[in-house]
C-alpha positions in Angstrom: -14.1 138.6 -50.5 -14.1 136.3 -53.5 -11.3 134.6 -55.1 -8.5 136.4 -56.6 -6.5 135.6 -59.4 -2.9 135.3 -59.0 -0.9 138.7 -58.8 1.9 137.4 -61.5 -1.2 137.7 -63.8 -1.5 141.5 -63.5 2.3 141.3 -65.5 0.2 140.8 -69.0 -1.3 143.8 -70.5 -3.4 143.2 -74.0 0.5 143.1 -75.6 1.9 141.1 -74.0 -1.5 138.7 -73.9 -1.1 139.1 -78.2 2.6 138.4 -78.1 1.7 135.4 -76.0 -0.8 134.3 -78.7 1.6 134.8 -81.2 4.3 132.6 -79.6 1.9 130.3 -79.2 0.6 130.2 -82.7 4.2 129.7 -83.8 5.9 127.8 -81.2 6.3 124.7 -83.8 7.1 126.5 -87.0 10.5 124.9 -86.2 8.9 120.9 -87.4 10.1 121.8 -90.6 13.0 121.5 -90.2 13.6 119.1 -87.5 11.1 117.4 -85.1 13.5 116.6 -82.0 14.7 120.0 -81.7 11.9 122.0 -83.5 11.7 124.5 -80.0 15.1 125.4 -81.3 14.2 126.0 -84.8 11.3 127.9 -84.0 13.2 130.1 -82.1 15.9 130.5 -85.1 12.9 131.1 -88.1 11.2 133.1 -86.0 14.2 135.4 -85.2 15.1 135.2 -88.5 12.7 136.0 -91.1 9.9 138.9 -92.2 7.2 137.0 -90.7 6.2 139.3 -87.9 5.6 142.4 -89.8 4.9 145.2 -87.4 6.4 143.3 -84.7 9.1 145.6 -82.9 12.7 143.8 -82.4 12.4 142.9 -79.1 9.1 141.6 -79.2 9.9 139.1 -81.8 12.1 138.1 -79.7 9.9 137.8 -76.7 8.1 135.5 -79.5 10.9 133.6 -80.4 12.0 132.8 -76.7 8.3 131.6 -76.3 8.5 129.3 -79.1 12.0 128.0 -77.6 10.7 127.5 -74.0 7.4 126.0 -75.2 9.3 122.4 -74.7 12.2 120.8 -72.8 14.0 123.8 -70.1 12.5 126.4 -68.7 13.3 130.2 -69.2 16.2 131.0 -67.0 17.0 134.6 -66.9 20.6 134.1 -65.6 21.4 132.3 -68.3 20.6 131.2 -72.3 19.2 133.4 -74.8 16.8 134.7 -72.1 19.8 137.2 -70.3 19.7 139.2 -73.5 16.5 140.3 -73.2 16.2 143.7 -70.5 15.4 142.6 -66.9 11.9 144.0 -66.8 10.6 141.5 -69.9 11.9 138.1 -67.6 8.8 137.6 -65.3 6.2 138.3 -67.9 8.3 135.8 -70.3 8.8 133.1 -67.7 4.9 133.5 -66.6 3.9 133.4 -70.2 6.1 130.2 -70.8 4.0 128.6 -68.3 0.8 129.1 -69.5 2.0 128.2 -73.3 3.3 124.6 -72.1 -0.4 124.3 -70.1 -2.0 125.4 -73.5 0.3 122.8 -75.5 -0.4 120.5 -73.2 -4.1 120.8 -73.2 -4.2 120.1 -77.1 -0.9 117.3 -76.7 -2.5 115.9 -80.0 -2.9 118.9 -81.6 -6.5 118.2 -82.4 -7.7 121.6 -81.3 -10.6 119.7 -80.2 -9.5 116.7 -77.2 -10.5 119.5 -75.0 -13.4 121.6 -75.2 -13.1 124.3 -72.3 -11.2 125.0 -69.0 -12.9 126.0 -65.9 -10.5 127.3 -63.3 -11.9 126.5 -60.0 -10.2 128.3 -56.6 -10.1 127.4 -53.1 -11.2 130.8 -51.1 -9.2 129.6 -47.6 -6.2 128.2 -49.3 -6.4 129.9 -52.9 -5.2 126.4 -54.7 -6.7 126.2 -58.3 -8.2 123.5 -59.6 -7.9 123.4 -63.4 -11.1 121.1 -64.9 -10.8 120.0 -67.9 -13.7 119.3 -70.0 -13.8 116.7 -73.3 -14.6 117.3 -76.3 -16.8 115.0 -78.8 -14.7 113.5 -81.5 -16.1 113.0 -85.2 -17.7 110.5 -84.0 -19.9 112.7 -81.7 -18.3 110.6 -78.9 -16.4 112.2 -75.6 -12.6 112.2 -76.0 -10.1 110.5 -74.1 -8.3 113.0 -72.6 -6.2 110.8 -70.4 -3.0 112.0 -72.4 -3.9 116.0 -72.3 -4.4 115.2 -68.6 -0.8 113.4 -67.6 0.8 116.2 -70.4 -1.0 119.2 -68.0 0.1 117.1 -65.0 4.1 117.6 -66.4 3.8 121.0 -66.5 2.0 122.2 -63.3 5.1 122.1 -60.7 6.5 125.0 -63.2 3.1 126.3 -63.6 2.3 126.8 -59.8 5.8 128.1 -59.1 5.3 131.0 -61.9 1.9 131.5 -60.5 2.1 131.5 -56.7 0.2 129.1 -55.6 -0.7 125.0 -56.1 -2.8 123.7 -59.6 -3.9 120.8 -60.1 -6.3 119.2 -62.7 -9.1 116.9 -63.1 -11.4 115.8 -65.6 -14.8 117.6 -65.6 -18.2 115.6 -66.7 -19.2 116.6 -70.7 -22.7 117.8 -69.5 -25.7 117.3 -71.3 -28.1 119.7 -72.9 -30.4 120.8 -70.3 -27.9 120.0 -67.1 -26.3 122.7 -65.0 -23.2 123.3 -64.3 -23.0 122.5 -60.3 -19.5 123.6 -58.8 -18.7 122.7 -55.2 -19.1 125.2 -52.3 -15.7 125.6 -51.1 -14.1 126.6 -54.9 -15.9 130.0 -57.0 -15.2 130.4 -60.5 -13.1 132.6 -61.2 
């Protein structure tokens, strides 16, 4: 049997995947009004104005509690805005939370292009992901430092592995060449 992904991923149907994009597309609308607390600004515009057309109530507020949760504490579904949304929306929020602040954290520079791709790599024996980041080129045509993407991911992974059932870590793949393969280790399949 090959690897298989983690079971808290079966929570996100095509909605919930778009609603995830769309919190994530949004999650610093809130800069304009204030950079320290923009997660709480975002959620406030978001909630707040006509700019999710077609968006049902409580999905813009799925939206809006991404954009909250995309920085400083984590959904809790006990307490915060988070208990006003109906029981069965909390683990697909939480889990989506966690793989917007991997996201964010991926692009910390918000260059869209430090990082060029993600490759998850999983143990078969112990199912532990390894998450390999590759760099992009700059303008310059040279590879990025992606030293501060990697410490940012590195924040996020002990809330990442919880929400996901099982350890992530991340390293710093090789930018390959034209004409190289892509050689992956034995013990870890693609997934």
């Amino acid at each position: 049997a090959g690897p298989r992904p983690p079971k808290a991923l079966e929570l996100l149907d095509e909605r919930f995947e778009f609603l995830m994009e769309a919190g994530l597309l949004l999650h610093s609308v809130g800069i304009v009004v204030n950079h320290s607390k923009h997660h709480k600004h975002a959620y406030y515009i978001i909630k707040n104005s006509d700019i999710l057309l077609g968006f049902m109530p409580m999905e813009i507020e799925i939206v809006a509690l991404l954009a909250l949760h995309h920085r400083k504490k984590y959904p809790n579904p006990r307490k915060g805005l988070l208990s006003r949304v109906p029981r069965e929306f909390h683990e697909r929020i939480v889990l989506m939370v966690a793989i917007i602040r991997v996201c964010i954290a991926l692009d910390r520079r918000n260059t869209a292009s430090a990082v060029e791709s993600v490759q998850v790599l999983q143990d078969v024996e112990t199912e532990a992901c390894v998450l390999v980041a590759t760099p992009g080129l700059n303008s310059e045509g040279m590879i990025n430092d992606i030293s501060f993407e990697m410490w940012a991911v590195r924040q996020e992974l002990e809330f990442f592995s919880s929400v996901l059932g099982r350890d992530f870590s991340i390293v710093e793949g090789d930018r390959l060449e034209p004409g190289q393969e892509d050689l992956k280790g034995n013990s870890f399949l693609s997934s």
